[in-house]
VEXDREN-2710 file (C-alpha; in Angstrom, 1 decimal):
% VEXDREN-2710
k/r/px/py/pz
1/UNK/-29.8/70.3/-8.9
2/UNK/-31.8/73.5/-10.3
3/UNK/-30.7/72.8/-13.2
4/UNK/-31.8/68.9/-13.5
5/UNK/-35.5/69.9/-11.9
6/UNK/-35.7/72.7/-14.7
7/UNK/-35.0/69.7/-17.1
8/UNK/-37.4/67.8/-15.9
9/UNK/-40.5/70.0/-16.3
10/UNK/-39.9/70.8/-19.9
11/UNK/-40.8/67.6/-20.2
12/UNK/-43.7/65.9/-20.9
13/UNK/-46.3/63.0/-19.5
14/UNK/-45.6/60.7/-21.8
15/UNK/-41.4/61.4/-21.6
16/UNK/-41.7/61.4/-17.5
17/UNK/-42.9/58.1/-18.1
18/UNK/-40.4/56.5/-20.4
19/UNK/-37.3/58.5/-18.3
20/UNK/-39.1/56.7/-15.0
21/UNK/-39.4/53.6/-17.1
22/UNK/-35.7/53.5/-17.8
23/UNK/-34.8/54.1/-14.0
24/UNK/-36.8/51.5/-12.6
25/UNK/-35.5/48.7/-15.1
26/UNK/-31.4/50.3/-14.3
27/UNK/-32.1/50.4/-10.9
28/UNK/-33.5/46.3/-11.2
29/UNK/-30.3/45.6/-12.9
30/UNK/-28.0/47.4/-10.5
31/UNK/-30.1/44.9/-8.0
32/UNK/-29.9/41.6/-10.0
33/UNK/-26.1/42.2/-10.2
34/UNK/-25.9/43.0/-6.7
35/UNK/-27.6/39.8/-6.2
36/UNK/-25.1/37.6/-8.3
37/UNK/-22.3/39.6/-6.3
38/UNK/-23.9/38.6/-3.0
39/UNK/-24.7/35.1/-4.1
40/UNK/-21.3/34.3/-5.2
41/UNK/-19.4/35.6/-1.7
42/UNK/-21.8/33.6/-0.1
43/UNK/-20.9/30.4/-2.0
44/UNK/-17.4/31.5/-1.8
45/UNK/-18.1/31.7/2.4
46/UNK/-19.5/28.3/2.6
47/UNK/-17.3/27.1/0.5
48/UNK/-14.2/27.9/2.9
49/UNK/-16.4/27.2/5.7
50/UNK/-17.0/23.6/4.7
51/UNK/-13.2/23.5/4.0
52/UNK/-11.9/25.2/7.3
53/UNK/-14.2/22.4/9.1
54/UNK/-12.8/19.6/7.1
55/UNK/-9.4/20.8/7.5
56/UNK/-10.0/21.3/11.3
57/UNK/-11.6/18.0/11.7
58/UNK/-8.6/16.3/9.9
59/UNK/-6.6/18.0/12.2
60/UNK/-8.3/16.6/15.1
61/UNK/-7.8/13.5/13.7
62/UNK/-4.2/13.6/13.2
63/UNK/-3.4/14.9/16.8
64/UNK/-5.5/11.8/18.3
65/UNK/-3.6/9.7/16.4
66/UNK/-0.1/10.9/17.5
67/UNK/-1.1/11.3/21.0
68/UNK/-2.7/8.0/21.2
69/UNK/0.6/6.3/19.1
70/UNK/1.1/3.9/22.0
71/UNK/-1.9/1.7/21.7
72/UNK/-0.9/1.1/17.4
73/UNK/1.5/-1.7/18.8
74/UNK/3.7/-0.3/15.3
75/UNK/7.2/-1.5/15.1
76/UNK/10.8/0.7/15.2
77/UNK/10.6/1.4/11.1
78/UNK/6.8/2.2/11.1
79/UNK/6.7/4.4/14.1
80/UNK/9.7/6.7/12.3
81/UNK/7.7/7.1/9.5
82/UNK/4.6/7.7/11.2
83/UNK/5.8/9.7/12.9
84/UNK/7.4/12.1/10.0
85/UNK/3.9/12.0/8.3
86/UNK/2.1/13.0/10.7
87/UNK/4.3/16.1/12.1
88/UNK/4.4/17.1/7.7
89/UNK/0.4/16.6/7.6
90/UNK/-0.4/18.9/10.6
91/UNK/2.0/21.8/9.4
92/UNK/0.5/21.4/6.1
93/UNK/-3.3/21.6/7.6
94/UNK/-2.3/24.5/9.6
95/UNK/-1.0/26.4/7.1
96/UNK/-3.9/26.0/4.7
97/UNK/-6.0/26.7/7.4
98/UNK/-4.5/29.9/7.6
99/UNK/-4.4/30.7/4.7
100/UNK/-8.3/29.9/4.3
101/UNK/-9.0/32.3/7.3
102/UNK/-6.1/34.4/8.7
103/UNK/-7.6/35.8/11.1
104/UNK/-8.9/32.9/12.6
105/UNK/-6.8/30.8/15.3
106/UNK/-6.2/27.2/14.6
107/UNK/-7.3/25.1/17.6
108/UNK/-5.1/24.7/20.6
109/UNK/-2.2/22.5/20.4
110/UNK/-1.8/19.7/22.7
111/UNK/1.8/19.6/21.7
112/UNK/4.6/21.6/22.9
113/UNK/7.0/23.3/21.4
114/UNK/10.4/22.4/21.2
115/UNK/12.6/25.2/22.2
116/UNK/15.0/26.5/19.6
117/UNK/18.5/26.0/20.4
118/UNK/21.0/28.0/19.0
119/UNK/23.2/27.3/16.1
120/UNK/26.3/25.6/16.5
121/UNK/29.4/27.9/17.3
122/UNK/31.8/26.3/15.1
123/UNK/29.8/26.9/12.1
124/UNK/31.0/29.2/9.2
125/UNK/28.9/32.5/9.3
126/UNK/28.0/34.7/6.2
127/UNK/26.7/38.2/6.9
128/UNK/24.1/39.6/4.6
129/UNK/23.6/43.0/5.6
130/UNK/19.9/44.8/4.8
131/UNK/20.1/48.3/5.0
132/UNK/17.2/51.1/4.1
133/UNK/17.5/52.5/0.1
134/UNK/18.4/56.1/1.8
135/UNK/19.4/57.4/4.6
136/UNK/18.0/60.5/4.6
137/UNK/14.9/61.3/7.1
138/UNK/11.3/62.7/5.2
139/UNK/12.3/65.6/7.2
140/UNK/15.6/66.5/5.4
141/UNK/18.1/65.5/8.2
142/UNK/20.6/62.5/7.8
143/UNK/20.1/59.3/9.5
144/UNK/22.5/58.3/11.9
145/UNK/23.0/54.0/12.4
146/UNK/22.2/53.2/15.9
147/UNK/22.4/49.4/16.2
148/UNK/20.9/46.8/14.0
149/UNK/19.3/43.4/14.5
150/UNK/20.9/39.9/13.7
151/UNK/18.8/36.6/13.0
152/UNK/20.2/33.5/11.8
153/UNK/19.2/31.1/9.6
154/UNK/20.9/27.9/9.2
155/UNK/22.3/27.0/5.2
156/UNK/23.0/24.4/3.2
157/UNK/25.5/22.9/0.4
158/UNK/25.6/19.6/-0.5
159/UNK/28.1/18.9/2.3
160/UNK/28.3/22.2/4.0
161/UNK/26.5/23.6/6.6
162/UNK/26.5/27.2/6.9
163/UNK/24.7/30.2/8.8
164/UNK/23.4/33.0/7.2
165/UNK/23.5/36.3/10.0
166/UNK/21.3/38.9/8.5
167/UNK/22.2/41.9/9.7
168/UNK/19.7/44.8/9.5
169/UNK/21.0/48.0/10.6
170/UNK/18.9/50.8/12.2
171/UNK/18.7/54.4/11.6
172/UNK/17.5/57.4/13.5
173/UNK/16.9/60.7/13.0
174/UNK/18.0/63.4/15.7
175/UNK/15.9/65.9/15.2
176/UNK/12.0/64.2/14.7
177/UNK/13.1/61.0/16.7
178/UNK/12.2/58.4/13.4
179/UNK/13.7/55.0/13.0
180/UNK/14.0/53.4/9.8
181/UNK/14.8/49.3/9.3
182/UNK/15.5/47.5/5.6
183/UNK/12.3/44.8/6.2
184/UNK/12.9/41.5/6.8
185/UNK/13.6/39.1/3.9
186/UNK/10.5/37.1/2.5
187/UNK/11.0/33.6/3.5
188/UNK/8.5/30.1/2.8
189/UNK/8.6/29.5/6.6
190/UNK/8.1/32.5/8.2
191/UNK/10.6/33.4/11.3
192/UNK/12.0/29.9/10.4
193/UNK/15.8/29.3/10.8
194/UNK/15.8/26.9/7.5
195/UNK/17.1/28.8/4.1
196/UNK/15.9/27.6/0.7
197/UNK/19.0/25.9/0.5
198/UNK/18.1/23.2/3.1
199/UNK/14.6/23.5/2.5
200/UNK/15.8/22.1/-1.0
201/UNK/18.1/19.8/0.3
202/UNK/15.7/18.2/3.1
203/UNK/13.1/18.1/-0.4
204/UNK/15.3/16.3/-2.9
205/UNK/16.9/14.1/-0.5
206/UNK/13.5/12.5/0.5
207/UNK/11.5/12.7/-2.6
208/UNK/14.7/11.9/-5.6
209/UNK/17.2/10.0/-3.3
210/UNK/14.4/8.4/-1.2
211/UNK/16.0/9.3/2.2
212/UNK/13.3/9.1/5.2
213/UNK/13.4/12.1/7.1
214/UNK/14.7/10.3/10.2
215/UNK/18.1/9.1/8.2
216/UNK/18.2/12.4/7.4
217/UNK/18.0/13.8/11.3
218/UNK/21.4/11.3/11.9
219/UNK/23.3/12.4/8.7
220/UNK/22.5/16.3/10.4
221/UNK/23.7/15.4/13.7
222/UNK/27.0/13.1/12.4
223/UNK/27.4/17.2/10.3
224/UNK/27.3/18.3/14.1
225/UNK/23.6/20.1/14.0
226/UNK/20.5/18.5/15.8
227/UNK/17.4/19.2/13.9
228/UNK/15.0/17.2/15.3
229/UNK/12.8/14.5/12.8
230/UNK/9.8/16.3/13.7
231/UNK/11.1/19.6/13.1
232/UNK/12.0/19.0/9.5
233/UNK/8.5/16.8/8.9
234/UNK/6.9/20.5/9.6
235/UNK/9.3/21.9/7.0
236/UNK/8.5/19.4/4.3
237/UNK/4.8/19.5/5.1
238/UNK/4.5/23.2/4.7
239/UNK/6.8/23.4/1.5
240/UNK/4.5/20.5/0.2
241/UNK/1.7/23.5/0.4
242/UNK/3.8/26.2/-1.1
243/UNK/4.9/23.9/-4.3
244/UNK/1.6/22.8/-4.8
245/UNK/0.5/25.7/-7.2
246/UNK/3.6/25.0/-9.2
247/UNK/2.2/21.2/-9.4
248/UNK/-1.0/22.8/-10.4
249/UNK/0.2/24.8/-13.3
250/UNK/2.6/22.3/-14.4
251/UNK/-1.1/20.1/-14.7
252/UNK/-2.7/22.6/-16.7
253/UNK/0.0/23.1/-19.0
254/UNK/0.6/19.3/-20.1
255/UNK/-3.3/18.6/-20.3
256/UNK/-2.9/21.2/-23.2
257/UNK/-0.9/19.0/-25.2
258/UNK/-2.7/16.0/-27.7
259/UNK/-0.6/13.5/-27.0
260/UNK/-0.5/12.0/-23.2
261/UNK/1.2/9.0/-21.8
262/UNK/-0.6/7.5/-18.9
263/UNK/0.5/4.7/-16.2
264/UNK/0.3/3.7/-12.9
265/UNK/2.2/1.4/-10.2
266/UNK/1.0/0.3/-6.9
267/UNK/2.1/2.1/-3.6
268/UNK/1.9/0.5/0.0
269/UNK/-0.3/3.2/2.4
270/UNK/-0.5/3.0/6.1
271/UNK/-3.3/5.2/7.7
272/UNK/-2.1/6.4/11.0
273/UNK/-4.7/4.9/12.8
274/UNK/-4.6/1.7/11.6
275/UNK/-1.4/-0.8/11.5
276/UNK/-2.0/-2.4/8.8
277/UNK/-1.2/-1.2/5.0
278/UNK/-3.3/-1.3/2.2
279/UNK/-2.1/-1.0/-1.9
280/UNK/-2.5/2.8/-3.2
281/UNK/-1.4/3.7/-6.7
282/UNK/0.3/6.0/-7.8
283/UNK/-0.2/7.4/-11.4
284/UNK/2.1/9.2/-13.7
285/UNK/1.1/11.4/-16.6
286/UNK/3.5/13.5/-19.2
287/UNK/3.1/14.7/-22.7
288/UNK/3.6/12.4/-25.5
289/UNK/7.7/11.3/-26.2
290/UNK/7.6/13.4/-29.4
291/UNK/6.0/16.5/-27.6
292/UNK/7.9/19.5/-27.0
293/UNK/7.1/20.1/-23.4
294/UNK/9.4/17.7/-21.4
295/UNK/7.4/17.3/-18.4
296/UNK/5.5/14.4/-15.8
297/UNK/3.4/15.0/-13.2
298/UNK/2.4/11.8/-10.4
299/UNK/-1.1/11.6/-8.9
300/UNK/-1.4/9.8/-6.0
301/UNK/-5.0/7.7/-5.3
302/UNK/-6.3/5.7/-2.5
303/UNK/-6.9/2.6/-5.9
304/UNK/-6.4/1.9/-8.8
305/UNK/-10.1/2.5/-10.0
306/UNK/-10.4/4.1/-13.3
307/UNK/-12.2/6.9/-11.5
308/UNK/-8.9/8.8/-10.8
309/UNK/-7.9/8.8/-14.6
310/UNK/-10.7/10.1/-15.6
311/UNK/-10.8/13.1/-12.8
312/UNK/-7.3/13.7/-13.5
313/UNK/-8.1/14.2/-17.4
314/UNK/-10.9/15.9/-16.4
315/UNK/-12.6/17.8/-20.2
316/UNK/-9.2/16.6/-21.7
317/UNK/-9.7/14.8/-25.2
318/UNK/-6.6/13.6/-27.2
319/UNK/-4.2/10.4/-27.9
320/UNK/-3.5/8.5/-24.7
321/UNK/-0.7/6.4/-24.7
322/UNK/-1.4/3.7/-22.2
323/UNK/-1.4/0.3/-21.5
324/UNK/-4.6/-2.4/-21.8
325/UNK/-5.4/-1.2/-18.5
326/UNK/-9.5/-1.8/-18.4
327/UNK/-9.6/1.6/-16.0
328/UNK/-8.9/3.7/-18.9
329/UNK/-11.9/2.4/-21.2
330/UNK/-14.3/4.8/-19.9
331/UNK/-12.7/7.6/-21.0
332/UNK/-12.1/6.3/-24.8
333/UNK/-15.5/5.9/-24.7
334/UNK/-16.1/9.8/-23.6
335/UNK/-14.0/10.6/-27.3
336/UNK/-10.4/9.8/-25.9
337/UNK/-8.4/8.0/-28.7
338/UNK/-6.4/5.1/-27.5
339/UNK/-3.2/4.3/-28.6
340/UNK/-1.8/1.0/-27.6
341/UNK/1.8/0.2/-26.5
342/UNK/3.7/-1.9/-29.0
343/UNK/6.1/-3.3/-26.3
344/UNK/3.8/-4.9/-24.1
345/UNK/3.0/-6.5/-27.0
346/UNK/6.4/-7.8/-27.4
347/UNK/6.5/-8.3/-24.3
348/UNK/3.9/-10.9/-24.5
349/UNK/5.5/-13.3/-27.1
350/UNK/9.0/-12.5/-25.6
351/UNK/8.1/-13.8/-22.3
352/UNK/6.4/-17.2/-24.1
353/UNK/9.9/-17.5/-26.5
354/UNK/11.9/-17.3/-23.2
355/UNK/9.7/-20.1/-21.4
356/UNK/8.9/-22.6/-24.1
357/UNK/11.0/-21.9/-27.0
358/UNK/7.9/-21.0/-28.8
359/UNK/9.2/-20.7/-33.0
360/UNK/5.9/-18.8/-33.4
361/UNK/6.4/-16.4/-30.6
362/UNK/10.1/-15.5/-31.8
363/UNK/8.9/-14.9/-35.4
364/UNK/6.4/-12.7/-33.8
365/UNK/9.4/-10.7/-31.6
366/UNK/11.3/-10.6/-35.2
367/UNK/8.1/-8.8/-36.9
368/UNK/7.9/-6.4/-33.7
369/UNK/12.0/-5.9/-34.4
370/UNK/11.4/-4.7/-37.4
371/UNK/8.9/-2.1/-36.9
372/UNK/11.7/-0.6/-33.7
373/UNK/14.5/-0.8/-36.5
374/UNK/12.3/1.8/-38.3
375/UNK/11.4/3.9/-35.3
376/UNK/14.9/4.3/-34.5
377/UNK/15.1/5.7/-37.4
378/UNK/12.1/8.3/-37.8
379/UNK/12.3/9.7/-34.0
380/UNK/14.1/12.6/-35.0
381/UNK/12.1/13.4/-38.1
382/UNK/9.5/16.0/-38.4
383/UNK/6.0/14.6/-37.9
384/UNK/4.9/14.7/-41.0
385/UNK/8.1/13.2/-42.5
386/UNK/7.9/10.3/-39.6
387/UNK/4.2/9.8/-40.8
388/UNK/5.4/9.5/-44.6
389/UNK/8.3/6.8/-43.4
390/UNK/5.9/4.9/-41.4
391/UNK/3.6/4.9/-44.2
392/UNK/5.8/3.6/-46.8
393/UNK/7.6/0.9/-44.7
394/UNK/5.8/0.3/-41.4
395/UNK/2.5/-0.1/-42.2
396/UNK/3.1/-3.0/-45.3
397/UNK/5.2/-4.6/-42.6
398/UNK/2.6/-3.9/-40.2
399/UNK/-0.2/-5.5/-42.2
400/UNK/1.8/-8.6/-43.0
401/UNK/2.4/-9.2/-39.0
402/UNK/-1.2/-8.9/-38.4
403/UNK/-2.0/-11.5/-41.3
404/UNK/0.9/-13.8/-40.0
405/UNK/-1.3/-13.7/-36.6
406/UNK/-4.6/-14.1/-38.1
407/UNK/-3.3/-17.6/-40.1
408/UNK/-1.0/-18.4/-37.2
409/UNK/-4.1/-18.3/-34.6
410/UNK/-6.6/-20.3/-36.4
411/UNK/-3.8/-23.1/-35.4
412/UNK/-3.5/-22.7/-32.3
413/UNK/-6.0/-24.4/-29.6
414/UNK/-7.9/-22.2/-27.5
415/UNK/-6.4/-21.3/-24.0
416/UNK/-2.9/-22.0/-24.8
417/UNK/0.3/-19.4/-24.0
418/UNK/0.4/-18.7/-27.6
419/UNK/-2.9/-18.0/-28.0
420/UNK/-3.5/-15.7/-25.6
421/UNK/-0.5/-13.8/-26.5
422/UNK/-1.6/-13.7/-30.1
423/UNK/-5.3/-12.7/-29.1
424/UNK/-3.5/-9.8/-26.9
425/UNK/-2.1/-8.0/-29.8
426/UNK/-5.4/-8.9/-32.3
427/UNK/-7.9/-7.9/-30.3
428/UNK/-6.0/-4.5/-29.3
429/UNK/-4.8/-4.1/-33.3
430/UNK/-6.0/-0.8/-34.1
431/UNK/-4.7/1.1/-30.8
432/UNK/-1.7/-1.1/-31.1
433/UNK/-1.0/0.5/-35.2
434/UNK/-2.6/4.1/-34.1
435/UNK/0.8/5.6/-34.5
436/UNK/0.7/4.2/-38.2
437/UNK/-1.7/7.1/-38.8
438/UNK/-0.2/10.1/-36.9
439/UNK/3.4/11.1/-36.8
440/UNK/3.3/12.9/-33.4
441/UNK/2.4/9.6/-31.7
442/UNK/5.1/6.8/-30.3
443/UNK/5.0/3.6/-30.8
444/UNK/5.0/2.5/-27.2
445/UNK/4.5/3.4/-23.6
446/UNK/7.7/3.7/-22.6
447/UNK/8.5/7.0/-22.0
448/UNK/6.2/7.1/-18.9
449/UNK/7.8/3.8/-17.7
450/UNK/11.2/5.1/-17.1
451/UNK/9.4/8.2/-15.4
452/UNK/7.8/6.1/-13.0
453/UNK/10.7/3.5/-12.5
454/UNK/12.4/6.4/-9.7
455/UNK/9.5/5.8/-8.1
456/UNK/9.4/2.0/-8.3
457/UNK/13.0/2.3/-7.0
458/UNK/12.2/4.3/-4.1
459/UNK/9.6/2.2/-2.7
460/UNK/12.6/-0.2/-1.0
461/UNK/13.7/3.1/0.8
462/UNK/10.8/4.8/2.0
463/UNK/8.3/1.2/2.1
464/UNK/5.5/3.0/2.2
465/UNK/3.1/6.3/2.7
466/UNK/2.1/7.2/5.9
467/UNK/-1.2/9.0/4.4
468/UNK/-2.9/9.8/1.8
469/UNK/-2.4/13.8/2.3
470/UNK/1.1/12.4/2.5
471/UNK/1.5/10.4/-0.7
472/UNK/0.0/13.4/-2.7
473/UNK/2.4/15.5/-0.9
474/UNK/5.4/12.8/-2.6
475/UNK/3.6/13.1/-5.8
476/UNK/3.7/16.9/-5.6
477/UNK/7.3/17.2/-4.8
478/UNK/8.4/14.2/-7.0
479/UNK/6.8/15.7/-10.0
480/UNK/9.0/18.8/-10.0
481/UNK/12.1/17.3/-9.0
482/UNK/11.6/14.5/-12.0
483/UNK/10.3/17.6/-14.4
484/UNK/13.6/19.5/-13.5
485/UNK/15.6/16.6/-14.6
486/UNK/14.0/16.2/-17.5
487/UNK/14.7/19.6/-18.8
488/UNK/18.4/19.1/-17.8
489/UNK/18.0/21.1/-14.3
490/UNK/19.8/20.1/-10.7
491/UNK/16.7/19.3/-8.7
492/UNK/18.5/21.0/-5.9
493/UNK/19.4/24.3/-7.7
494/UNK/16.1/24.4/-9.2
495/UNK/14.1/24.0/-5.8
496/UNK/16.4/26.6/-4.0
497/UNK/15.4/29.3/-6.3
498/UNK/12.3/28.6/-6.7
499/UNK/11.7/28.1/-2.9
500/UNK/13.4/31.8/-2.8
501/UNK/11.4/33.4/-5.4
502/UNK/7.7/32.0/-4.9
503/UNK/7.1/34.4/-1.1
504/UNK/7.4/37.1/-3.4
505/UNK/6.4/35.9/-6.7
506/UNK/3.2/37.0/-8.4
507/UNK/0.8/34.2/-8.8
508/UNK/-0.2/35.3/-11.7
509/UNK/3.4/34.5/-13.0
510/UNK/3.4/31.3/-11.3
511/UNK/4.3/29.7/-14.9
512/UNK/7.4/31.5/-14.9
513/UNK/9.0/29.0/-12.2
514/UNK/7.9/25.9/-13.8
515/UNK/10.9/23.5/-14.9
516/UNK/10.7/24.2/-18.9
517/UNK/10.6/27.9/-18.3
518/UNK/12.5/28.3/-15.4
519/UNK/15.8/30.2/-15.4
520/UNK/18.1/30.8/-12.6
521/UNK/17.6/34.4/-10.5
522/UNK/20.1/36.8/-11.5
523/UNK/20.9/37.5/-7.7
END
């Protein structure tokens, strides 16, 4: 301190000034940074505020609608599924809401509690014993085993029940009285009796197989073990939360890609509180069929407005595969490049050929023909190689198609079949030929077709979605277990570890555990 005041009166007027100059401008950006710092938790505060009071109100929502139930007038079918959606959306809310605000409690539960029973007798046990990495006390002495503590949790095979007993043992030390425990195994439902295991079977079972939860509840109790309907709905919904950063990741990754596919088929919603259904959508997206990341993820909206494309997308500018859907037009307008879908356009003069007979619409089929006998050819080519094949042989065939269309339409009366299944492909010509011009793109749509066709399947199962929190929750789920199989995975394996690994899996390594990267735990 001497020191610095013996400093500061060598100096001068003039250097007092600039050195107090320099303070007061270091000490106003120390302030203006403190500022932004302040600013930003405060943003961040509101922001989980306004969430924790949309969540809670949602909540509300959900328990008035299960409690009041009676008055819906639903029948048998509905009331099951209701019923599951509802039990999956409030475990879900409740465990976002804690993790928005730990501390804070959720509000009461009108509810109560099932009591757990205890796991069947008969049941094959495994004991997995958790013991401390030494047995030797801080103070020097040896630890001596006086007991341990068992929990079960209840497993599953395809086909085989099991219970896991983990078996932690506990060890003192005689001389400074301290007791030692392994810790309990990380688990996605905490001081739950489910393993991954049947977390992934109770997953894959409704979201790939299409098996409501309350089929489920009689295929457990035929197996000999009552796990009541709601019970698992709380499993799925809380799981639904625990994937979703997975789902998130898996996003950001295709949206890196240039080439997308894009489509979208209609999906019945119920909204608790009201018996009657209206049509959702649900939309699929995946990297183009020549891409190397082998991937889909499903968005599901309350319509089929063009809006939800273009959120979904987001800054995202590239080739989108698509159909002549007018909800996509916006964003090739934004810089997007369409590329059209060559089999719609057979489709087109198929259907007429099939109906009337039409000679024009099967030369047109023979034309499309053509240009498939070549792709079949070229799809496992190199890019550039494809593009050099498609140059020399599809596009001359390609341009003589699109003359044969011009000549055959000035023909053809106005409003006829035939002419509005030539005026489909002319007036959507260039998307339609857009893979003429770049060898990374397909020729069609199809490869998101048969990605969303599961879905289109499914819908005869599960007839609708009880919610909208619940029919994102499907797309969630469905989008891994369809990305799994598309990189040659068991959906069940694949969810098992995974549901294993993420409790204690770094999110910044999240990407780690998506489909195309993931491999098997060692343990």
């Amino acid at each position: 301190m001497l020191e610095a005041l013996e400093s500061l009166s060598n100096l001068n007027a003039e250097q007092l000034r600039q050195l107090a100059a320099e303070l007061i401008t270091k000490l106003a950006q120390q302030s203006q940074q403190h500022a932004v710092v302040i600013a930003a938790k405060d943003s961040d505060i509101q922001y989980r505020q306004a969430k924790i009071d949309k969540l809670t109100h949602e909540l509300a929502t959900l328990r008035r609608w299960k409690f009041g139930r009676s008055s819906e007038q639903l029948n048998g079918t509905q009331i099951s599924l209701i019923e599951e959606t509802i039990e999956a959306d409030i475990a879900a809310i409740e465990l976002e809401l804690q993790e928005l605000a730990p501390a804070a409690k959720t509000p009461a539960q009108p509810r109560q509690q099932p009591k757990r029973a205890a796991l069947p007798a008969g049941l094959p046990r495994v004991d997995i014993h958790h013991e401390p990495d030494a047995t030797t006390c801080g103070c020097g002495c040896q630890l001596k085993r006086i007991g341990e503590d068992v929990s079960e949790k209840l497993d599953y095979t395809p086909g085989v029940f099991t219970v896991e007993q983990h078996i932690r043992g506990k060890w003192a030390c005689t001389q400074c009285q301290t007791l030692i425990q392994a810790p309990v195994p990380a688990q996605i439902i905490d001081k739950g009796i489910p393993t991954a295991g049947l977390l992934a079977q109770v997953l894959v079972a409704k979201y790939s197989d299409h098996l409501p939860l309350y089929r489920q509840e009689r295929i457990f109790g035929r197996a000999g073990v009552e796990i009541p309907r709601s019970t698992l709905a709380q499993w799925v919904g809380i799981c639904g939360v625990q994937l979703q950063p997975l789902v998130d990741a898996l996003k950001d990754e295709i949206l890196r890609h240039s080439v997308l596919h894009a489509d979208e088929t209609p999906v019945e919603m119920l909204k608790p509180g009201n018996k009657k259904t209206h049509r959702a959508y649900l939309w699929a997206y995946a990297p183009g069929a020549f891409e190397d990341l082998k991937a889909v993820v499903y968005d599901f909206c309350e319509s089929r407005a063009g809006v939800h494309a273009r959120t979904f997308l987001g800054k995202w500018r590239g080739s989108l595969v698509c159909d002549d859907y007018a909800g996509y037009k916006q964003g090739f307008v934004s810089g997007i490049t369409e590329a059209g879908c060559m089999a719609h356009s057979r489709r087109k003069f198929f259907d007429l050929h099939v109906s009337s007979k039409s000679q024009i619409a099967g030369q047109a089929c023979a034309y499309i023909s053509q240009l498939y006998d070549i792709e079949r050819e070229v799809k496992h080519l190199l890019p550039d190689e494809r593009l050099q094949r498609r140059q020399s042989e599809s596009k001359p065939l390609a341009e003589a198609f699109h003359a044969w269309m011009q000549l055959q339409r000035k023909k053809i009366t106005d409003g006829s079949a035939t002419a509005k299944a030539l005026d489909y492909s002319l007036k959507r010509w260039t998307a339609l030929t857009q893979f003429l011009d770049d060898g990374q793109l397909p020729i069609d749509n199809n490869w998101i077709e048969n990605q969303i066709r599961p879905i289109a399947i499914g819908r005869s199962n599960w007839l609708f979605a009880g919610s909208l929190r619940a029919g994102q929750r499907a797309a969630a789920v469905m989008s891994l277990v369809q990305s799994a199989k598309l990189n040659g995975h068991d959906p069940y394996a694949y969810l098992k570890d995974v549901l294993a690994r993420l409790p204690t899996h770094k999110n910044s390594q999240i990407e780690e555990l998506l489909p195309h990267r993931w491999q098997p735990s060692s343990t």
